[in-house]
C-alpha positions in Angstrom: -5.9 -8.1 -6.7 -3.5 -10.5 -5.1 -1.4 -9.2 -2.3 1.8 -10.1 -4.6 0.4 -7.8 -7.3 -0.6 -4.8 -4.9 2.7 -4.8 -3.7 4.3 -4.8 -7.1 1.6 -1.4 -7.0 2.9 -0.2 -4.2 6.9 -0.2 -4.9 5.4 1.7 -8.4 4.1 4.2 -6.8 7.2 4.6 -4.1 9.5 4.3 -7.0 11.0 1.3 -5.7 12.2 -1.6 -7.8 10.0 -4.3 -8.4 10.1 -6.9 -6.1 11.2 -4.7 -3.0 8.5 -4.2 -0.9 7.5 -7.8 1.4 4.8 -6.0 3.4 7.1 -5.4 7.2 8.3 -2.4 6.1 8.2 0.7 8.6 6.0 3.5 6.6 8.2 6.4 8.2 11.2 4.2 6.9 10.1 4.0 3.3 12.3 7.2 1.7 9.4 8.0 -0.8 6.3 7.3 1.3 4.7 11.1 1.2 1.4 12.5 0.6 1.7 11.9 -3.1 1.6 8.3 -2.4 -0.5 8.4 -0.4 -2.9 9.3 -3.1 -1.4 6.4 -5.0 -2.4 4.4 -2.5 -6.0 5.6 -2.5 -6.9 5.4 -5.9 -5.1 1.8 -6.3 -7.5 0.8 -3.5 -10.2 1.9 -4.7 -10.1 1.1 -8.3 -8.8 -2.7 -7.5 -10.9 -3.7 -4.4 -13.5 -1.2 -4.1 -11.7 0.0 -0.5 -12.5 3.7 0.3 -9.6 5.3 2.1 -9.2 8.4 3.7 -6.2 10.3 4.6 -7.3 9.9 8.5 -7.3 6.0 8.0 -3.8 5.8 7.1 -2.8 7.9 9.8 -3.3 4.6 12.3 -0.9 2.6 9.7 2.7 2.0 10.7 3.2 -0.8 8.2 2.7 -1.8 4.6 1.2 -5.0 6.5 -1.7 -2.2 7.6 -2.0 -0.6 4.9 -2.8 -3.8 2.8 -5.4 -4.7 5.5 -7.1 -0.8 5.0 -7.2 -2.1 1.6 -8.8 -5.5 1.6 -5.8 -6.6 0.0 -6.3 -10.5 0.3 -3.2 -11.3 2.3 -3.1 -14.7 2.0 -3.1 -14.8 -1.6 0.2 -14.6 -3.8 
């Protein structure tokens, strides 16, 4: 999955509109990032690029920049 794609994901499972998320965001800025997405976040990783993520991994992510690298999300592609 390209990183483009993920994000498109991502702002799916925040409820954001599509298109919103550019990967600099501040996680405890994001209104809808909770423990529900969290788990969003998880099973995208993990059925797209085969990433296993626990809860305590995310904990050291401040960033959606972070959290694409926990999920081996390949950033330099569109």
């Amino acid at each position: 999955m390209t990183r483009k794609e993920f994000l498109l994901e991502m702002d799916d499972i925040l409820g954001l509109h599509p298109g919103t998320l550019r990967g600099d965001e501040e996680l405890d800025e994001l209104e809808n990032w909770d423990s529900t997405s969290l788990i969003g976040l998880i099973v995208l990783a993990e059925t797209t690029n085969d990433a296993h993520i626990s809860p305590d991994d995310v904990v050291g992510c401040s960033t959606v920049a972070d959290l694409l690298r926990l999920a081996r999300v390949d950033v330099s592609s569109s």
